[in-house]
C-alpha positions as CSV (number, residue, x, y, z in Angstrom):
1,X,-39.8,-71.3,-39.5
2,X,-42.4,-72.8,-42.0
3,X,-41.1,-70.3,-44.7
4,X,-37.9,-71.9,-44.7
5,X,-38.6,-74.7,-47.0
6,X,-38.9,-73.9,-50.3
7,X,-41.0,-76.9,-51.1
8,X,-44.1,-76.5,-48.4
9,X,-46.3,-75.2,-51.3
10,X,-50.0,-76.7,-51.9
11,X,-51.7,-75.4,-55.7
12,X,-54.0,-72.4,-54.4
13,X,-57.9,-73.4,-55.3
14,X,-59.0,-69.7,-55.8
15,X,-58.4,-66.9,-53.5
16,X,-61.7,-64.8,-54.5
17,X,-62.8,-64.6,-51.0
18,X,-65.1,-61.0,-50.3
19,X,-63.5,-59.3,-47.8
20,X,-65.8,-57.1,-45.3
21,X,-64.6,-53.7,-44.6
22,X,-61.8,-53.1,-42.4
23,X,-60.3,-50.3,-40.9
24,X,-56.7,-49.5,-41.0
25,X,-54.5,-46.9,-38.6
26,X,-52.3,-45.5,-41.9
27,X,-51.0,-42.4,-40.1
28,X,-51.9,-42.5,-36.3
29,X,-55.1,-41.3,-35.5
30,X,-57.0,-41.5,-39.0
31,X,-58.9,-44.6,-39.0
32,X,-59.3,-44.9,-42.4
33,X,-62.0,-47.4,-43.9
34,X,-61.3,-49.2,-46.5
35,X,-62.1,-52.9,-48.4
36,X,-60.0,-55.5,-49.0
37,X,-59.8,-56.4,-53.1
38,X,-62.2,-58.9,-54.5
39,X,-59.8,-61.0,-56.4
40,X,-56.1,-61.1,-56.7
41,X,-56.3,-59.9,-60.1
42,X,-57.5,-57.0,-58.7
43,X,-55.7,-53.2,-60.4
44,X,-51.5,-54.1,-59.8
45,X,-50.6,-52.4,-56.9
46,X,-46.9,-52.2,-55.1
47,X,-48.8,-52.4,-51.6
48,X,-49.8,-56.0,-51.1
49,X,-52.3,-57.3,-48.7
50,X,-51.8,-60.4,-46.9
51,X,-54.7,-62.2,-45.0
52,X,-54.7,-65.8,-42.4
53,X,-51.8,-64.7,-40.9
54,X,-50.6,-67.3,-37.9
55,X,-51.0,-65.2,-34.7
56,X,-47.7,-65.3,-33.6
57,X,-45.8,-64.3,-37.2
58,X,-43.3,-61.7,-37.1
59,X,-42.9,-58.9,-39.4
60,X,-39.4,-60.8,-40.6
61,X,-41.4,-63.5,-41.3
62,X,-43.7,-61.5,-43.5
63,X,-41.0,-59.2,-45.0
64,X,-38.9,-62.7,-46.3
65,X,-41.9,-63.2,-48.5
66,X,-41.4,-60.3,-50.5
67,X,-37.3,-60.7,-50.9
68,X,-36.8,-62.9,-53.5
69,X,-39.1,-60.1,-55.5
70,X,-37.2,-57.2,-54.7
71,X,-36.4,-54.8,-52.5
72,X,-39.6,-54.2,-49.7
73,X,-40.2,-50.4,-48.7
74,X,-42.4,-50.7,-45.9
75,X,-44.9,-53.3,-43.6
76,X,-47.9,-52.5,-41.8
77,X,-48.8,-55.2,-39.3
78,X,-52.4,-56.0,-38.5
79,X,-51.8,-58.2,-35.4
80,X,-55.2,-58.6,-34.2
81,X,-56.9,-59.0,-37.5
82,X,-54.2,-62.1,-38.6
83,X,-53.5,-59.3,-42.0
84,X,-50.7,-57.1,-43.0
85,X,-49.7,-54.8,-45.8
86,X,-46.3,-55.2,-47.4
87,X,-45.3,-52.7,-49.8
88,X,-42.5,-53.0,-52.6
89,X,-40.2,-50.9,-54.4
90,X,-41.7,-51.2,-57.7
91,X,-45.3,-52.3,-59.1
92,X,-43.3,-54.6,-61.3
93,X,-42.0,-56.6,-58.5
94,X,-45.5,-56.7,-56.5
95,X,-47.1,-58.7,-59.8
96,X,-44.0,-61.0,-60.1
97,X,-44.9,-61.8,-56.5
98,X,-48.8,-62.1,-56.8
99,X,-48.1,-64.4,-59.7
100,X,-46.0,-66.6,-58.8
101,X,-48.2,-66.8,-55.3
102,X,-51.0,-67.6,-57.1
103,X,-49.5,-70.8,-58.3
104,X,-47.9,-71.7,-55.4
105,X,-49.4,-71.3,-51.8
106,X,-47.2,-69.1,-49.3
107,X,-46.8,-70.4,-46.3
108,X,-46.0,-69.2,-42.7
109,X,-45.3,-71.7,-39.5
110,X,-47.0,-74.8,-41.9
111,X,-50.9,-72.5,-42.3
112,X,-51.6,-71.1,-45.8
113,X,-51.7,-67.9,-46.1
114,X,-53.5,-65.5,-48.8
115,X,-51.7,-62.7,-50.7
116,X,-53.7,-59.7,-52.5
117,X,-53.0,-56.4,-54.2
118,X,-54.7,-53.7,-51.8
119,X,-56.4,-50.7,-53.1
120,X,-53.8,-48.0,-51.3
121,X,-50.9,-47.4,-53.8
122,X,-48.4,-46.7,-51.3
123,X,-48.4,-47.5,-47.2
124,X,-48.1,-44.2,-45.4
125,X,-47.7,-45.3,-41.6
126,X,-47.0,-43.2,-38.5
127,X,-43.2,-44.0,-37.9
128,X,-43.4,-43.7,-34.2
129,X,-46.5,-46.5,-34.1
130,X,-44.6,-48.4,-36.4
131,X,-41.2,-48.2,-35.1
132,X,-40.8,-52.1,-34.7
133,X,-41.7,-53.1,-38.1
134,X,-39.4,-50.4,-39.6
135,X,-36.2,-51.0,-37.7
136,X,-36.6,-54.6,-38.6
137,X,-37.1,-53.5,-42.5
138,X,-33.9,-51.3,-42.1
139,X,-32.2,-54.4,-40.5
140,X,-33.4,-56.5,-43.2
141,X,-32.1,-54.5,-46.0
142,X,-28.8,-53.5,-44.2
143,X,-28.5,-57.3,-44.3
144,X,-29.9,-58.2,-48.0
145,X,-27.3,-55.1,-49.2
146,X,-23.9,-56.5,-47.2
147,X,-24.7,-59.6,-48.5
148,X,-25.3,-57.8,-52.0
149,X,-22.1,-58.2,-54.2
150,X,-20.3,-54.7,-54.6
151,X,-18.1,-54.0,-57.6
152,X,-14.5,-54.2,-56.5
153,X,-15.1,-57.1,-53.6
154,X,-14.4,-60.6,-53.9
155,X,-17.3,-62.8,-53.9
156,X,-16.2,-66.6,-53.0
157,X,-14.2,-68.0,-55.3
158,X,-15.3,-65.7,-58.5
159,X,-14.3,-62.4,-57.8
160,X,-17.4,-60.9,-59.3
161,X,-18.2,-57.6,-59.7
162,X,-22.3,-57.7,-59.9
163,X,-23.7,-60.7,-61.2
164,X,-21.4,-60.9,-64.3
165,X,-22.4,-64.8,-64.7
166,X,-26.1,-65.8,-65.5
167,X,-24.9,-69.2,-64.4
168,X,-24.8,-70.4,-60.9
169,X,-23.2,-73.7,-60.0
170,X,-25.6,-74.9,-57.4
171,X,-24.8,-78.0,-54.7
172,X,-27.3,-79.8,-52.4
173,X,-26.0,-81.0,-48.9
174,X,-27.5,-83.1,-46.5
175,X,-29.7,-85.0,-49.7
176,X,-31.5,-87.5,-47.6
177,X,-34.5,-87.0,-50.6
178,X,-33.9,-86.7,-54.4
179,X,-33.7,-83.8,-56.3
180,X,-34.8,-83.7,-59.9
181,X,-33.8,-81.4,-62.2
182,X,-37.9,-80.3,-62.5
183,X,-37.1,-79.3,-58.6
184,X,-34.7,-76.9,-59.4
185,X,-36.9,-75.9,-62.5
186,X,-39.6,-75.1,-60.3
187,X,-37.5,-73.0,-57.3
188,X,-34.8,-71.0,-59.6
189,X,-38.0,-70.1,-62.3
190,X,-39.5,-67.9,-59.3
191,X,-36.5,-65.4,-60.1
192,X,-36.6,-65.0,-63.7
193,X,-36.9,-67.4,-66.7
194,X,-34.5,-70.7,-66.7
195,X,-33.0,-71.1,-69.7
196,X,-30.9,-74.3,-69.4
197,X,-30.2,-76.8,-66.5
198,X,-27.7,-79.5,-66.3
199,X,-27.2,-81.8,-63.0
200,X,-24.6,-84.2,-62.5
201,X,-22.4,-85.5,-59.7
202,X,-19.2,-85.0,-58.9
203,X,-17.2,-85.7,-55.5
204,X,-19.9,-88.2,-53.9
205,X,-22.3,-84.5,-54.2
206,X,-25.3,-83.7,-56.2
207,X,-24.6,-81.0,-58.1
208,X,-26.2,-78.1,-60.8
209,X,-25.1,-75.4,-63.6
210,X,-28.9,-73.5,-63.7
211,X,-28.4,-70.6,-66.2
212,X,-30.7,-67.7,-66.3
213,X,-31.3,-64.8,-69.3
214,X,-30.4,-62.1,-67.0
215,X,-27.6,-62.2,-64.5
216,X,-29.6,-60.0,-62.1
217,X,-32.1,-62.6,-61.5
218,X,-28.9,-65.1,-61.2
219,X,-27.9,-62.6,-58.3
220,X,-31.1,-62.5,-56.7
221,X,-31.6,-66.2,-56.7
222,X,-28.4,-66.4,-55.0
223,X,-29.1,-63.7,-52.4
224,X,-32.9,-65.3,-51.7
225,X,-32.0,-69.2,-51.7
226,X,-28.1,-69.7,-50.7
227,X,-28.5,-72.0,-47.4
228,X,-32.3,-72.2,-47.8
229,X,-33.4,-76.2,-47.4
230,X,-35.6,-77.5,-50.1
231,X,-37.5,-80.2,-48.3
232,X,-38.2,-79.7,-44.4
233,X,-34.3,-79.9,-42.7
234,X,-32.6,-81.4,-45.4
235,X,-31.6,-80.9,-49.0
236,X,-29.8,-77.6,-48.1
237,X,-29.2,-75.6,-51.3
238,X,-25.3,-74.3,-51.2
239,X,-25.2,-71.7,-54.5
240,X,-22.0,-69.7,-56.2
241,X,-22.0,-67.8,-59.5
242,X,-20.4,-70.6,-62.1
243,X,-17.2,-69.2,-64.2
244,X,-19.1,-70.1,-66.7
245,X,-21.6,-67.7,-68.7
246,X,-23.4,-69.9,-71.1
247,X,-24.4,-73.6,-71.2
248,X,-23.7,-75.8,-74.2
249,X,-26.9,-78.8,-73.4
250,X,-27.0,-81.5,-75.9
251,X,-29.6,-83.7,-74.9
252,X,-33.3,-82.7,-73.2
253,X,-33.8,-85.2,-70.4
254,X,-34.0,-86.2,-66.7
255,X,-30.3,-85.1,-66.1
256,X,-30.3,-81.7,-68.4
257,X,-32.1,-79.1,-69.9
258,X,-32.4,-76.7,-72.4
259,X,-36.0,-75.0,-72.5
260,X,-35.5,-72.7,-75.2
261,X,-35.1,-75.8,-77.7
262,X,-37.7,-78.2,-77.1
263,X,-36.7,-80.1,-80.3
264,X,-33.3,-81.4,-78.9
265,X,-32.8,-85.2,-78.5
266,X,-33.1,-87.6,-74.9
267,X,-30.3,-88.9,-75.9
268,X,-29.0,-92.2,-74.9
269,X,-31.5,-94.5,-73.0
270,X,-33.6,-91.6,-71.5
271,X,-37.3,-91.0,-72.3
272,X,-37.9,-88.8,-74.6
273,X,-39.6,-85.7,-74.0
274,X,-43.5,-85.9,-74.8
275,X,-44.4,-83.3,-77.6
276,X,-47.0,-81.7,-76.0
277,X,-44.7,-81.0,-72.9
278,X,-42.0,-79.6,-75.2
279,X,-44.6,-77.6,-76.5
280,X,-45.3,-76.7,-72.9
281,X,-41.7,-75.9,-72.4
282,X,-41.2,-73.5,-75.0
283,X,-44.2,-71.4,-74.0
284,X,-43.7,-71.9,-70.5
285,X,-40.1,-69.7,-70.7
286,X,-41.7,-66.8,-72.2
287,X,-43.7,-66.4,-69.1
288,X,-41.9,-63.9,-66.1
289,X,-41.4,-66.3,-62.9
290,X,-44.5,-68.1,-63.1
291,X,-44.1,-72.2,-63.2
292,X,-46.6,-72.3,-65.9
293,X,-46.9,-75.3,-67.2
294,X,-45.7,-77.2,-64.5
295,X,-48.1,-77.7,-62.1
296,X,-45.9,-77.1,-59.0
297,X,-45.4,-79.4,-56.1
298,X,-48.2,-79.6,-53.4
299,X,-46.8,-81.5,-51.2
300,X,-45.9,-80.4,-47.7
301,X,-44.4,-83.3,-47.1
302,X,-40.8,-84.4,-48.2
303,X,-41.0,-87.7,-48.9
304,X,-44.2,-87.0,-50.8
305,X,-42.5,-84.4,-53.0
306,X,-39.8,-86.7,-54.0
307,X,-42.4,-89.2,-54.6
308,X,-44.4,-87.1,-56.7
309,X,-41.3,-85.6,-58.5
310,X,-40.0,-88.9,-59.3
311,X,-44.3,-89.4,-60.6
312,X,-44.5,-86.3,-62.2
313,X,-41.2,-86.6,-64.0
314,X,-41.5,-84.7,-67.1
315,X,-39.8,-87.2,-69.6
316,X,-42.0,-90.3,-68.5
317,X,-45.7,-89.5,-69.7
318,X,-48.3,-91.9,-68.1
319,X,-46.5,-92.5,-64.9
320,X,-49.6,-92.4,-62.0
321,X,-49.0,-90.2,-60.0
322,X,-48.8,-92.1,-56.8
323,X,-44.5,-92.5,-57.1
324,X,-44.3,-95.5,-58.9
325,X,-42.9,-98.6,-56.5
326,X,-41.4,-100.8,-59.0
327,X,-38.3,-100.6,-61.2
328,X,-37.1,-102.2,-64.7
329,X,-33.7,-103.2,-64.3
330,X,-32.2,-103.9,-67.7
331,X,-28.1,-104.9,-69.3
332,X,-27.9,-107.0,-66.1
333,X,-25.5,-109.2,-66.0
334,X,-27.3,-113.1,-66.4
335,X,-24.9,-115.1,-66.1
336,X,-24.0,-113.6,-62.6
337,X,-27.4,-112.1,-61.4
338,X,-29.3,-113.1,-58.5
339,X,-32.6,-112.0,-56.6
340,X,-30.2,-111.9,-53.1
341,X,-27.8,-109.9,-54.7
342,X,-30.2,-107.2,-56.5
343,X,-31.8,-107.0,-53.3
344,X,-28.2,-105.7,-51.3
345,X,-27.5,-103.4,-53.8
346,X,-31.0,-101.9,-54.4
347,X,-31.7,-102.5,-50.3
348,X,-28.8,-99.7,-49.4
349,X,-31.5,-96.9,-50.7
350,X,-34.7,-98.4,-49.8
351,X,-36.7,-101.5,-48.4
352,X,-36.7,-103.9,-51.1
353,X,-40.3,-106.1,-51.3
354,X,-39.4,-108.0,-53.9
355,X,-37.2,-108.9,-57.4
356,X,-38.5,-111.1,-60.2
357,X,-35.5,-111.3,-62.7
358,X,-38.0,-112.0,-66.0
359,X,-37.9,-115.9,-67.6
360,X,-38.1,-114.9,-71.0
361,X,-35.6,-112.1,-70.8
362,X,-32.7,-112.7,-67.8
363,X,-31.0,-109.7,-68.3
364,X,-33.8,-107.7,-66.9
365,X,-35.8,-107.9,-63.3
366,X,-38.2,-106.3,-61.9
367,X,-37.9,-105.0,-58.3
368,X,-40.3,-103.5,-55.6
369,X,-39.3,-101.1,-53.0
370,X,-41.7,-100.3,-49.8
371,X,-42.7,-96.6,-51.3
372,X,-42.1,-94.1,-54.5
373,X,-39.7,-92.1,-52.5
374,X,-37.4,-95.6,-52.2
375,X,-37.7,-96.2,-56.1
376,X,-37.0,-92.6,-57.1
377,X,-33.7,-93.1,-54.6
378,X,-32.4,-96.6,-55.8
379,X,-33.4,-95.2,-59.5
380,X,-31.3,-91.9,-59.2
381,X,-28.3,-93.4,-57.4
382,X,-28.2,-97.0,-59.2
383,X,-28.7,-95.6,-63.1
384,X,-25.8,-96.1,-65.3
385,X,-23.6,-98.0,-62.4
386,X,-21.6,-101.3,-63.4
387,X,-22.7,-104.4,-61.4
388,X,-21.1,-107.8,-62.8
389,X,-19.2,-105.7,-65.3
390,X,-22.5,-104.4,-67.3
391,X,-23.7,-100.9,-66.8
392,X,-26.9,-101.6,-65.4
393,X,-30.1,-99.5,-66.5
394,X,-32.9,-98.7,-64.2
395,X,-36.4,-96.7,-64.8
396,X,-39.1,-96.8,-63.4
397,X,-41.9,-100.0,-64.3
398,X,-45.5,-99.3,-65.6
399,X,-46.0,-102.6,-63.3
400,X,-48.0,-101.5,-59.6
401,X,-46.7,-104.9,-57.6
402,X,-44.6,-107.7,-58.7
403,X,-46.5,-110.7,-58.7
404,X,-45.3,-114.2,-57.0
405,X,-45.6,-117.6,-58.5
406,X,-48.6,-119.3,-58.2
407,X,-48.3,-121.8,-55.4
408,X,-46.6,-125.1,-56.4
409,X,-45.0,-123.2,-59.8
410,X,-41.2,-123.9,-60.0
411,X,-40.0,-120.8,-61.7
412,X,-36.5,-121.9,-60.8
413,X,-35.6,-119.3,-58.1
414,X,-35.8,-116.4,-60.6
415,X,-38.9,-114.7,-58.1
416,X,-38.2,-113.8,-54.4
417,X,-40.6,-112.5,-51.7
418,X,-37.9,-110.2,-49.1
419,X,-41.4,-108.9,-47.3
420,X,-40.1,-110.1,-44.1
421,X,-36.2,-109.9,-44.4
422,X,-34.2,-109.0,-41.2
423,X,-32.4,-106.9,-43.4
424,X,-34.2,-104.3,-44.4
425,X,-32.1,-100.9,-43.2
426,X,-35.4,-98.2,-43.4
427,X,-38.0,-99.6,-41.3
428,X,-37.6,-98.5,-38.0
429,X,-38.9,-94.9,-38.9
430,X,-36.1,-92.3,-38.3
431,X,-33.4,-94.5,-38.0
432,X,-29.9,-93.0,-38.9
433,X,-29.7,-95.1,-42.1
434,X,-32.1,-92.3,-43.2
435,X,-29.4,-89.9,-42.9
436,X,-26.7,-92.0,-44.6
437,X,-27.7,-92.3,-48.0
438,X,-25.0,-91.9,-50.4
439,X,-24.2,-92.7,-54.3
440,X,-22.0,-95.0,-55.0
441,X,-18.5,-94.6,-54.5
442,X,-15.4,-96.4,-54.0
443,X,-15.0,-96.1,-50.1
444,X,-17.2,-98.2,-48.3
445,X,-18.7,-97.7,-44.4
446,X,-18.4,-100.7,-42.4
447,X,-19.8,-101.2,-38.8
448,X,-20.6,-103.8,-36.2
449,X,-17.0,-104.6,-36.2
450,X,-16.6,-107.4,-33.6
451,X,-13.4,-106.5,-31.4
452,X,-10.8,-109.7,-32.2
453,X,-11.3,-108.9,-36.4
454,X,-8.4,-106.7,-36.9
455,X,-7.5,-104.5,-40.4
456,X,-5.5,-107.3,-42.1
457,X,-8.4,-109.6,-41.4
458,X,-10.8,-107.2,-43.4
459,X,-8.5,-106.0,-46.3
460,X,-8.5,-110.1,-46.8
461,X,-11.7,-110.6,-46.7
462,X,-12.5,-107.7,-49.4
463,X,-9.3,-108.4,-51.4
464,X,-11.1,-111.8,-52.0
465,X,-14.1,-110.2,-53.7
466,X,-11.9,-109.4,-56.7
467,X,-11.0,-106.0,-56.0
468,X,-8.1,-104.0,-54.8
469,X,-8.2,-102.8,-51.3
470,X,-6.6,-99.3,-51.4
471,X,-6.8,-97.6,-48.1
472,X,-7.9,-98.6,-44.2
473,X,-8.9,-96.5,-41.6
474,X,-10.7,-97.5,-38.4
475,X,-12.8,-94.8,-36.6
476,X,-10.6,-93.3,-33.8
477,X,-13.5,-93.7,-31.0
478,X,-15.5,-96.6,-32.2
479,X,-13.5,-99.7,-34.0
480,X,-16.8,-101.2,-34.6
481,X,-16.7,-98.8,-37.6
482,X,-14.1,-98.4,-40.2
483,X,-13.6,-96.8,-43.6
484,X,-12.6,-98.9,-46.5
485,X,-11.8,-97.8,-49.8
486,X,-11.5,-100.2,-53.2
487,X,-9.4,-99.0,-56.5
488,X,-12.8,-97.8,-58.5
489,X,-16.4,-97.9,-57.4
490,X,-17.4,-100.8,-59.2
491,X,-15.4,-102.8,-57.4
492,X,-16.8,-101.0,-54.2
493,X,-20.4,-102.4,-55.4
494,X,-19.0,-105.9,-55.8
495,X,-17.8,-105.8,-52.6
496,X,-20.8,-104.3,-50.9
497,X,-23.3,-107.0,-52.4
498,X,-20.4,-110.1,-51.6
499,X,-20.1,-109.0,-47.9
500,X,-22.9,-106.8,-46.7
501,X,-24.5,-109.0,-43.8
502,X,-21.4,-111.5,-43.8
503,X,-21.0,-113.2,-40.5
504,X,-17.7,-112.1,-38.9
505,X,-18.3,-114.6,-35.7
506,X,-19.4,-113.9,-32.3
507,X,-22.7,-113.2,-33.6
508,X,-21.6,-110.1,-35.9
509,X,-22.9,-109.6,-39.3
510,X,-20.6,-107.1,-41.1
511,X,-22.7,-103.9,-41.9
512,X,-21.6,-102.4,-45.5
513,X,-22.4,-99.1,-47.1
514,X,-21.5,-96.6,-49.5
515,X,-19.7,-93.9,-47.6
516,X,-19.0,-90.2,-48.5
517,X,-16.2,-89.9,-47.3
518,X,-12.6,-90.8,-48.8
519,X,-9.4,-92.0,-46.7
């Protein structure tokens, strides 16, 4: 359902629409007259009104909007008018959820939809009209409280008794698009302020510590956004309470976070945070649940989002915001460093157009990928990895296109146009490379295997790139695929940009890529 993805928001333009006068059965037969508010700001109420409904919404539908703010009392649905009323426990739960609505726009089966205080302060509704709607709120809540932790039961690993731990150690599945730490900023802060974030990766898998001031809105988080996806079917968000109950963040940058001290260092090679952002930051944590001063997301659209997170990246002021194309690749390796071979490593997470490794200065290039979404990928992924025995540094370039040599102009191979290459893995749209994307690691996934190259043959062949082959595996069904895996993942890279595309005979060019799996 369209509510599923946490990132389907578009910035709400104003919501100050007059409503005519409507008429609403609240207890059978007393048709009770009544307007809809003026503006959302209108006196707090716990009974919300909700307006533009998709026909065909169910009252689930409508009741999962209010969950993450609390516990919902009752639902009044309005079928033919497109409208309902949802009313919550507490007054203080109904603003959180106005609030944070008016920043981002709610939305059911991909339409917008409009959320309101009403003027009733509580929904009195005739139970036997309204039996549907209540027996799926009492399903609902059964639900929400089984899955509540109770004191004395064992919660996953932690054995928690109610949210002891404001921390919860969050991992991201199926990550076919980045996630940035200002993504997680922006979904978690809907339950509470964030008070510190740190990513990093660990077994092939994105991971998170996100710690909160309360561990009740640590719970709630949990309850809400365990197994929701982030983008549209993928980036599924996996979330435990961490063992941990504070976070010690050293540096303020693209991989962690501490927003209640805005005055901490980037750290080593990271952009620094602009001033008037960590000036944004420090106010933006004193307000409840509302992504202040973070314009969030409006992007319905996944590879958008990770576009315009990757733009919109808090630490790089002056990036446009159309997700930059072109990286800076610095610390390269010059003696060893060629076009063709930045072009196999950078090509495993996007379409590369084209690398200029820079005359003046050959220990840096500058490559283009096909879109922002490819950049933001090959940037996240490639960051801090050794190629040629140098840990290589990639951001992104204030450069739109990377320009050719004029015609006739030797610039000695150091430019290279890969527009046309045979080899780019992402342009058939949909293809199953899309669903393979992996950071680097030290087992490799080989295919198009020709049938008379056996095991020794390959473990010889990547033996010769310098590294040490440490395990083999074919795939049981399919020996046009194997697994490989080399003694450390730089190796694994060597080996990757050596033999990716390498012609094994009878017309087979050896497909290589990172895998996530290990032998």
């Amino acid at each position: 359902r369209g509510s599923d993805e946490l990132l389907s928001g578009s910035v709400l333009s104003s919501p100050n629409s007059n409503m005519s006068s409507m008429v609403v059965t609240a207890n059978g037969n007393d048709n009770k007259k009544f307007k809809g508010d003026d503006k959302m700001d209108g006196a707090p109420s716990r009974v919300l009104h909700i307006r533009k409904l998709p026909g065909e919404v169910t009252e689930t539908e409508v009741i999962a909007l209010g969950l993450p703010f609390g516990k919902v009392t009752n639902i009044l649905m309005l079928k033919g008018k497109n409208q309902a009323f949802l009313e919550l426990a507490t007054e203080e739960a109904a603003i959180t959820m106005v609030n944070y609505y008016s920043a981002v726009t709610p939305h059911l089966r991909n339409q917008p939809i409009y959320i309101q205080y009403s003027n009733h302060k509580e929904l009195k509704t005739d139970n036997t009209l309204n039996q549907r709607a209540q027996a799926v709120l009492q399903a609902v809540t059964a639900v929400q409280a089984t899955n509540a932790p109770i004191s004395g039961t064992t919660v996953s690993e932690s054995a928690l008794t109610p949210a002891q731990s404001p921390v919860l150690r969050i991992i991201i599945d199926n990550m076919y698009y980045p996630v940035t730490l200002d993504v997680l900023h922006q979904i978690f802060s809907k339950f509470g302020a964030v008070l510190k974030i740190i990513t990093f990766t660990k077994n092939n898998q994105f991971q998170a510590l996100l710690q909160y001031g309360d561990p009740v809105n640590a719970q709630q988080a949990k309850l809400a956004l365990d197994g929701q996806n982030i983008y549209n079917a993928c980036c599924t968000l996996r979330i435990d309470f961490s063992k941990l109950v504070n976070l010690n963040v050293k540096y303020n940058n693209d991989k962690s976070r501490d927003y209640t001290r805005p005055d901490l260092p980037s750290g080593d090679g990271q952009p620094a945070l602009d001033p008037a952002i960590a000036a944004a930051f420090a106010k933006e944590t004193s307000l409840l649940a509302v992504p202040g001063a973070l314009s969030p997301l409006a992007i319905p659209n996944a590879a958008a989002a990770a576009a315009a997170a990757a733009a919109g990246r808090v630490g790089m002021p002056g990036v446009s915001a159309g997700g930059n194309t072109v990286l800076l690749v610095s610390n390269l390796n010059e003696e060893m460093v060629t076009p063709q071979s930045l072009f196999t490593l950078f090509g495993v997470y996007g379409d590369v157009q084209r690398v200029k490794i820079l005359y003046n200065k050959k220990d840096s290039a500058l490559i283009q990928m096909a879109d922002g979404n490819q950049s933001q990928l090959a940037m996240s992924h490639l960051n801090g990895q050794k190629m040629y025995g140098k840990i290589i540094r990639v951001t992104l370039s204030k450069h739109q296109t990377v320009q050719l040599p004029r015609e006739g102009l030797d610039d000695q191979g150091l430019t290279k146009d890969f527009g046309n290459s045979p080899l780019h893995r992402f342009k058939k749209p949909g293809s199953k490379n899309f669903q393979n994307i992996f950071p680097p690691s030290a087992t490799l996934h080989l295919s198009n295997i020709p049938p008379s190259v056996a095991e020794e043959d390959l473990r010889t062949l990547f033996a010769n790139t310098g590294g040490t082959v440490k395990a083999f595996k074919f795939f049981q069904r399919d020996h046009k695929m194997a697994l490989l895996q080399m003694s450390t993942v730089e190796e694994a890279i060597q080996a990757l940009i050596d033999l990716h595309n390498y012609n094994l005979g009878e017309n087979h060019h050896l497909r290589v890529s990172f895998s996530k799996s290990t032998i």
